[in-house]
C-alpha positions as CSV (number, residue, x, y, z in Angstrom):
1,X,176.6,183.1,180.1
2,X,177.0,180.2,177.9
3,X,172.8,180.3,176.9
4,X,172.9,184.1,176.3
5,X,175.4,184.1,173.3
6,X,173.7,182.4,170.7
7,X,169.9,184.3,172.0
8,X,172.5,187.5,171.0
9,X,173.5,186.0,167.6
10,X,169.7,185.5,167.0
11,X,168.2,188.3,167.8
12,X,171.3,190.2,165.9
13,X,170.7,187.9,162.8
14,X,166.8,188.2,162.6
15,X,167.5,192.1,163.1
16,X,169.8,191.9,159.7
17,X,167.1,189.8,157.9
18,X,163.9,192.0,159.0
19,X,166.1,194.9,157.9
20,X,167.0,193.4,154.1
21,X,163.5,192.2,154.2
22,X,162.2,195.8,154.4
23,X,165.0,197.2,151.9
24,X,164.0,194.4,149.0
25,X,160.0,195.3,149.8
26,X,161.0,198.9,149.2
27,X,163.1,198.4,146.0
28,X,160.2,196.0,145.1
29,X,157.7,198.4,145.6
30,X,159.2,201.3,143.9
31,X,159.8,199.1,140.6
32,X,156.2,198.1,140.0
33,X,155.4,201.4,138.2
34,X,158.7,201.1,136.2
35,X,157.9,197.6,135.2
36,X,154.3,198.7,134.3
37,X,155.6,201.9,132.6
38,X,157.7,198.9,130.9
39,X,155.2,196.8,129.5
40,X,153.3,199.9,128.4
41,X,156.4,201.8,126.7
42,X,156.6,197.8,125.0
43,X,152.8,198.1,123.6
44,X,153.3,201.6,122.8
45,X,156.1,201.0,120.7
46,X,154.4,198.1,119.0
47,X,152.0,200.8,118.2
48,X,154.6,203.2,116.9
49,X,154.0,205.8,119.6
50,X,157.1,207.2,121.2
51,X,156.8,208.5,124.5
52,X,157.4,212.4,125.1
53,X,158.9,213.8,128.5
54,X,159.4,216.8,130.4
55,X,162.7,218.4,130.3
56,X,162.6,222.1,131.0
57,X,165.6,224.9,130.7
58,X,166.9,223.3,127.2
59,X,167.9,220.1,129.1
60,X,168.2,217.3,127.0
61,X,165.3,214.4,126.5
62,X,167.3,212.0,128.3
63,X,167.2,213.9,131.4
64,X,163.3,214.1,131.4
65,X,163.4,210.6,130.6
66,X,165.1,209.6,134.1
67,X,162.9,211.9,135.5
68,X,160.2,210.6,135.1
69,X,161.2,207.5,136.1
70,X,162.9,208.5,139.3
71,X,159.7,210.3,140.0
72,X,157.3,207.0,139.4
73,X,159.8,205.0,141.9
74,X,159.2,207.2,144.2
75,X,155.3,206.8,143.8
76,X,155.8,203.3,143.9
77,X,157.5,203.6,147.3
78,X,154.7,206.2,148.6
79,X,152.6,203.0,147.6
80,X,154.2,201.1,149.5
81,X,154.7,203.8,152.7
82,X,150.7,203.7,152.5
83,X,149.9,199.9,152.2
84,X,152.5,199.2,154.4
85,X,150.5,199.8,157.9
86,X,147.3,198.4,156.3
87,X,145.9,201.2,155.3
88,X,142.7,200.1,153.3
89,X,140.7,203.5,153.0
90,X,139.8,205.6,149.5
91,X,143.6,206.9,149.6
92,X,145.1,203.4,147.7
93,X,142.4,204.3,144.7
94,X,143.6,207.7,144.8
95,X,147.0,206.8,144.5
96,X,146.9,204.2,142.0
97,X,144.7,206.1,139.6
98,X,147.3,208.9,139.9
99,X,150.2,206.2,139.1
100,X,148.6,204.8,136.4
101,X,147.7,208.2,134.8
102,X,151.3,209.8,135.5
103,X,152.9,206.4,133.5
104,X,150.0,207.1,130.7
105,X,151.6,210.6,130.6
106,X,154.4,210.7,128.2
107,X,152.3,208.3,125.9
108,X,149.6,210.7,125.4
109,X,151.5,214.3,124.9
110,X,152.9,213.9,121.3
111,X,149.5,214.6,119.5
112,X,148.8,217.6,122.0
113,X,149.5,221.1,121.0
114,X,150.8,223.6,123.9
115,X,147.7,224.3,125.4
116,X,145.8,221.3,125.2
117,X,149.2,219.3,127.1
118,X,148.5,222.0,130.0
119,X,145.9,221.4,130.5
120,X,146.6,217.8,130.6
121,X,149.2,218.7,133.6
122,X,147.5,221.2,135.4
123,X,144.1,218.2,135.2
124,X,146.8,215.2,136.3
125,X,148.4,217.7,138.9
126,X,144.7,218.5,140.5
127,X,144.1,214.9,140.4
128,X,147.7,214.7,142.1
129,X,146.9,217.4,144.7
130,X,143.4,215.3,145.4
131,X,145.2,212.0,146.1
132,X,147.8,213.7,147.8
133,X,145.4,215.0,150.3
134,X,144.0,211.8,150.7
135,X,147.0,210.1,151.3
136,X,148.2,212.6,153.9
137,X,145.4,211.3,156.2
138,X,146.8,207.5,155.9
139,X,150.7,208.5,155.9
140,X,153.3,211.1,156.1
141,X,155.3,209.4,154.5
142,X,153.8,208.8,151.7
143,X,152.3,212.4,150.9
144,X,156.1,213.2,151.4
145,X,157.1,210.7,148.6
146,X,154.6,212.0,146.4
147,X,155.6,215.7,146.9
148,X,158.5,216.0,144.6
149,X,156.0,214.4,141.7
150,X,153.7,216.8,142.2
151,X,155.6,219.8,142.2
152,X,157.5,218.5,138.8
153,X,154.1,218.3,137.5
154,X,152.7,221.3,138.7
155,X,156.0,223.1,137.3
156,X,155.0,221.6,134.0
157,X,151.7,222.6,134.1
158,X,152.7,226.3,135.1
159,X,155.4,226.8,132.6
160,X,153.0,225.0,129.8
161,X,150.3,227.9,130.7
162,X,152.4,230.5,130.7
163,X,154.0,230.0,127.2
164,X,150.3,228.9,125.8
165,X,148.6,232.4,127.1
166,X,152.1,234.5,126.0
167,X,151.2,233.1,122.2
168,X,147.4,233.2,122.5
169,X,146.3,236.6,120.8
170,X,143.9,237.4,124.3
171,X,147.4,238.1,125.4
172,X,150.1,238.3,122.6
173,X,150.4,240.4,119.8
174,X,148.1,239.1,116.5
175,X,149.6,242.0,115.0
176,X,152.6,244.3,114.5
177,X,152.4,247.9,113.7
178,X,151.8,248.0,110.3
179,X,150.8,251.2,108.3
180,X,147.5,251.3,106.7
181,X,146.9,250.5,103.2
């Protein structure tokens, strides 16, 4: 009885480390893209360009703002949910080039006008779609991770459509009804 104890305290105490070990490699994981978005958001602001962000339904810019960044942890944990196995098929360059473009994102949307930033989103969301396809052959996980992204995104890209074809005269009115001269 004596020899069996401290084999329990062992095996209980490597259980606790493997566990922290895997919650710090998660954290880890899903704070590269915030400490790249970081060190961009520092070079952008060097160059005076402020980033621009999401917030639909008259929320304020705040809340787009932690969006965002919720949204590129949870890419950076997808990363890791891929990678994590040993996965080392096309489905890592398909989800880095998506996390790099979705942190270039905010950066790039103040010059656009309406239509030209949705089609921005609706390109970034295909691109999304793509690597989330990918990805769902490596690990379920990870396509799960990058679902709620996605459909932000593709929410974005649908309500940015809509609004540019209702004030596109195709579809809107160029004019009223005005009596002839």
């Amino acid at each position: 009885m004596a020899t069996t104890a401290p084999l329990a305290l062992t095996h209980s105490a490597t259980r606790t480390q493997s566990r922290s070990r895997i919650a710090l490699s998660w954290l880890l994981a899903a704070g590269w893209p915030l400490g790249l978005f970081g060190l961009v958001n520092l070079g952008a602001e060097a160059l005076n360009v402020l980033p621009l962000y999401f917030s639909p339904f008259g929320l304020p810019g705040w809340v787009g703002a932690a969006g965002h960044l919720a949204q590129l942890g949870m890419l950076g944990a997808a990363f890791l949910a891929l990678t994590h196995k040993g996965h080392q098929g096309s489905a890592r360059h398909w989800l880095t080039g998506f996390i790099l473009a979705y942190i270039a994102l905010p950066f790039i949307t103040p010059p656009l006008d309406s239509l030209q930033l949705s089609l921005v989103c609706t390109t970034l969301f295909l691109v999304g779609f793509a690597s989330v396809v990918r990805v769902a052959v490596e690990s379920k996980i990870a396509a799960a991770l990058m679902a709620l992204p996605l459909a932000i995104l593709g929410l974005s890209a649908t309500m940015g459509l809509a609004l540019s074809a209702a004030f596109t005269p195709p579809f809107a009115l160029v004019q009223g009804q005005q009596a002839a001269i």
